[in-house]
N, C-alpha and C positions, 0 to 999 in steps of 0.2 A: 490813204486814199479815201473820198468819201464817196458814197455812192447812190446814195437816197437824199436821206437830211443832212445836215448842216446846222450848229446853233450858231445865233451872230457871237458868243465867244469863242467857242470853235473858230470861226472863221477871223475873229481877232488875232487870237493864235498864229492862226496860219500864213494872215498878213504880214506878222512881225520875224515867221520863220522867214521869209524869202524864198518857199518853194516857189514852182513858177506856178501861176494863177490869173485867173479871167474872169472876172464877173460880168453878169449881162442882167441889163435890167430890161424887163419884158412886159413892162405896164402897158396896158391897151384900154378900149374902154368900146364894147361892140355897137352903140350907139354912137359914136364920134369917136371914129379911126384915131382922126387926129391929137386926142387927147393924152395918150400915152404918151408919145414923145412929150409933149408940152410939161407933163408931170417929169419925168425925166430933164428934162431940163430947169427946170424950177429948182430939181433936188434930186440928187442921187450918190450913190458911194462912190466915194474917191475911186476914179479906177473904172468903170464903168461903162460896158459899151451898150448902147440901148441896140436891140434885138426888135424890133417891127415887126408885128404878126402875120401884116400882111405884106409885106417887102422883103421880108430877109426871111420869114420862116412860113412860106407861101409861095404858091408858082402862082404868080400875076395872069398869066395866058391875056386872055381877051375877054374884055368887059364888056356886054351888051348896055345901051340903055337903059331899059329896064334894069341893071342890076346883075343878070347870069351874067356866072363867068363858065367861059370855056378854055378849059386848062390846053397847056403847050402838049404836046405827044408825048412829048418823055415826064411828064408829069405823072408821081408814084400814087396818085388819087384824085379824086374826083369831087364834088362836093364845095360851099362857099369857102374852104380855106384851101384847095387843094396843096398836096402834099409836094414839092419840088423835089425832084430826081435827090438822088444820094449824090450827083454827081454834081449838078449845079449847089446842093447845100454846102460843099467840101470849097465851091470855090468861094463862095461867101466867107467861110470860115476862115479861109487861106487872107483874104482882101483885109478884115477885121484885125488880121496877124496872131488868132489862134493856132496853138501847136500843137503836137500829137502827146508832148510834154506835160502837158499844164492841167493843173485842176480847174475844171468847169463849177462854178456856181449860179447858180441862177436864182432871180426874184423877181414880186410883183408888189404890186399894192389890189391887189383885189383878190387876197385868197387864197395863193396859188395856180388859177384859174388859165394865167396864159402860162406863168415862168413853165408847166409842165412839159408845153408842147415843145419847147426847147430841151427841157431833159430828156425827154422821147428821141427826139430826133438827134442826140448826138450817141445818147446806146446804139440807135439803128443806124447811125456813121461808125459804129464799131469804137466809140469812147465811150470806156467806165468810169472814169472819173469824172463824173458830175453830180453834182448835189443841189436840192430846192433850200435856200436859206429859210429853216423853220419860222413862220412869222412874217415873214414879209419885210418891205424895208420897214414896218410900222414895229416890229419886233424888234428889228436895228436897232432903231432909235430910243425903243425903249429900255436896250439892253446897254445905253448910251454910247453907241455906235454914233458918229457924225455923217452928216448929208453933206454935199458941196453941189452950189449950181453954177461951177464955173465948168468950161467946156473941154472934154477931154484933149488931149491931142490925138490926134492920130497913127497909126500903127503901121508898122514894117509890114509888106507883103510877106508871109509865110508860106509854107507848104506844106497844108496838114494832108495827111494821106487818109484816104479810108481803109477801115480796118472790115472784117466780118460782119453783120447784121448781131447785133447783141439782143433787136427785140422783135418779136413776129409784127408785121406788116398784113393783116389778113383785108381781101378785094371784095368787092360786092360780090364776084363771080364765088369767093369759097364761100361767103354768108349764104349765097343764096343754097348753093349744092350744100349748105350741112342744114338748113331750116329744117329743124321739128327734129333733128335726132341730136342722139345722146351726146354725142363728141362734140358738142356745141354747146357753150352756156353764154347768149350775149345779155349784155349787163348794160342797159342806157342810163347818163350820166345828168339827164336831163331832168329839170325840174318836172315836181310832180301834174302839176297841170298841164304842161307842152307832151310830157309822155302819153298822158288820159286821151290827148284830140283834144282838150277841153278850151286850150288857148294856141295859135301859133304864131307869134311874132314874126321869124324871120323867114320862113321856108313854105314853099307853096303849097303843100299839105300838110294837116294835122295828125299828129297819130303815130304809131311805134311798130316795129316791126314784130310783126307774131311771134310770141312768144318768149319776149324780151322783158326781162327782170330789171326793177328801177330802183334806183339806187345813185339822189341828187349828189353830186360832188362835191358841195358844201356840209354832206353828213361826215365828212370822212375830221372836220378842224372840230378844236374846241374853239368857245368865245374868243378866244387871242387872236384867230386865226393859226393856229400850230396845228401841227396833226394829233389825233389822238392815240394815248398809250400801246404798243403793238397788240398789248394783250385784247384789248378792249375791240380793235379794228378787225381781229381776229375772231371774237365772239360774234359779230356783226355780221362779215361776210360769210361766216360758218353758219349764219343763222338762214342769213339771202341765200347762199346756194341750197339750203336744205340737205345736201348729200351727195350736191353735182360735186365733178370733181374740178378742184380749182386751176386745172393746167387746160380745161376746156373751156375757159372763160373767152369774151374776145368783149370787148368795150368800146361804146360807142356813146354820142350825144348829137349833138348837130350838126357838127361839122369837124368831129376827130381833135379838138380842143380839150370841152375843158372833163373829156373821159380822160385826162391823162392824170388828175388826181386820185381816181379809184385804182387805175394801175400800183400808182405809187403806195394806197395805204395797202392795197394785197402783198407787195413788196414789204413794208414794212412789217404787216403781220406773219409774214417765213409762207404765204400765199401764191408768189410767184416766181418766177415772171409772167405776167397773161398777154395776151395779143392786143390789138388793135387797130380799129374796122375805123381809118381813116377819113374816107368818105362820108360816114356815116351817115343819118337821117336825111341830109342836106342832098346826096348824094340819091340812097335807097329811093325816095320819095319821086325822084324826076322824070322814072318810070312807070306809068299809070299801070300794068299788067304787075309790075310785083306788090306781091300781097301785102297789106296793110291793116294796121289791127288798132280798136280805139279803148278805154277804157283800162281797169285792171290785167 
């Protein structure tokens, strides 16, 4: 079973044993929606079901004009990606013809950046077997792995069951009641100038929630895009928390995305499991009365 990473020989391996297995490619691109699947189709691993960030790992609700969305009721977060119930995720999953059987892998081509938000959310369906294929498909390919752009076929209706929460889910409501004490250490995954206020692309205020330690999610790859050695990722976050303790983390960036790479390198560093604040900034911010902090 794999549980974090995955190398693409690893994962050749495991093609060739015939366990049962699922890959999902999760390319997205947050300036044009549409662009992930298009890459996906162009080229992807044999075997491959593309995963939507915003359709299949997103509660759609209701889209204003302007852009807000207003998530469905039973939606597990709030914020531009909101989080879809455990329950409506398990039926997507069932539709795809994922099993309770199967090793989960997942990729992107940018990073890590979305394939995480699908590792997240199948621990919090209660599956451990899933792994980020180290590298990307670009690591595939160059571990001479083959692409194909012909189209998958389609899959048997299954019925995956959910199992226990494998990963904390923490609300705006626990962010807010733990702000400023100890039993709290949040961690924004966001780049360094959208953290400062200094720039805000996507979200109607600038700025970070007090008291929140930054830490971009692209610190965690080397150049390859691979993650970096556990030891190393372990020096790092030992160095960011200063002496918090690492099971009081909870991680957040924009919109509960791409904070799911700093999850994963605490995991790899023997760090967690840490939470994660869903909603996140996208979410926090649409409250003008909760506090808001600009700068370091």
């Amino acid at each position: 079973m794999y549980t974090t990473l995955i190398s693409p020989k690893e994962l050749m391996a495991l093609q060739a044993s015939g366990q049962p297995l699922m890959l999902f490619d999760c390319s997205y691109d947050l300036m044009n929606p549409a662009a992930g699947e298009e890459q996906y189709r162009k080229g992807h691993i044999s075997g491959a079901v593309y995963a939507d960030l915003d359709t299949a790992l997103s509660d759609q609700g209701v889209i204003d004009p302007d852009g807000t969305h207003h998530p469905h009721p039973d939606a597990a977060s709030g914020g531009r990606h909101p989080l879809p119930s455990r329950e409506k995720f398990a039926i997507w999953l069932s539709s795809v013809g994922f099993r309770n059987d199967m090793q989960a892998v997942v990729y992107d081509r940018q990073r890590a950046n979305y394939c995480g938000r699908l590792w997240w959310m199948l621990k919090w369906a209660g599956h451990e077997a899933v792994a980020v294929l180290d590298g990307g498909l670009q690591g595939w390919q160059a571990a001479g792995g083959e692409v194909t752009d012909r189209a998958e076929p389609s899959h048997f209706q299954s019925n995956f069951k959910l199992g226990g929460e494998l990963r904390s889910l923490a609300t705006t409501q626990d962010v807010e009641q733990r702000l400023g004490q100890a039993g709290q250490t949040l961690i924004d995954a966001r780049a360094t100038p959208r953290y400062r206020g200094e720039v805000e692309p996507l979200d109607p205020v600038a700025g970070h929630i007090p008291g929140a330690l930054n830490r971009p999610f692209a610190q965690n790859l080397d150049a390859d895009g691979k993650f970096k050695p556990a030891a190393q990722l372990k020096a790092e976050f030992e160095q960011l928390l200063a002496g918090r303790d690492p099971a009081s983390v909870v991680h957040h960036c924009g919109s509960g995305v791409s904070a799911v790479p700093n999850i994963i390198a605490m995991e790899i560093a023997g760090l967690g499991p840490s939470a994660l604040y869903a909603g996140s900034w996208s979410e926090w911010c649409r409250d003008p009365k909760r506090p808001m902090a600009k700068g370091d």
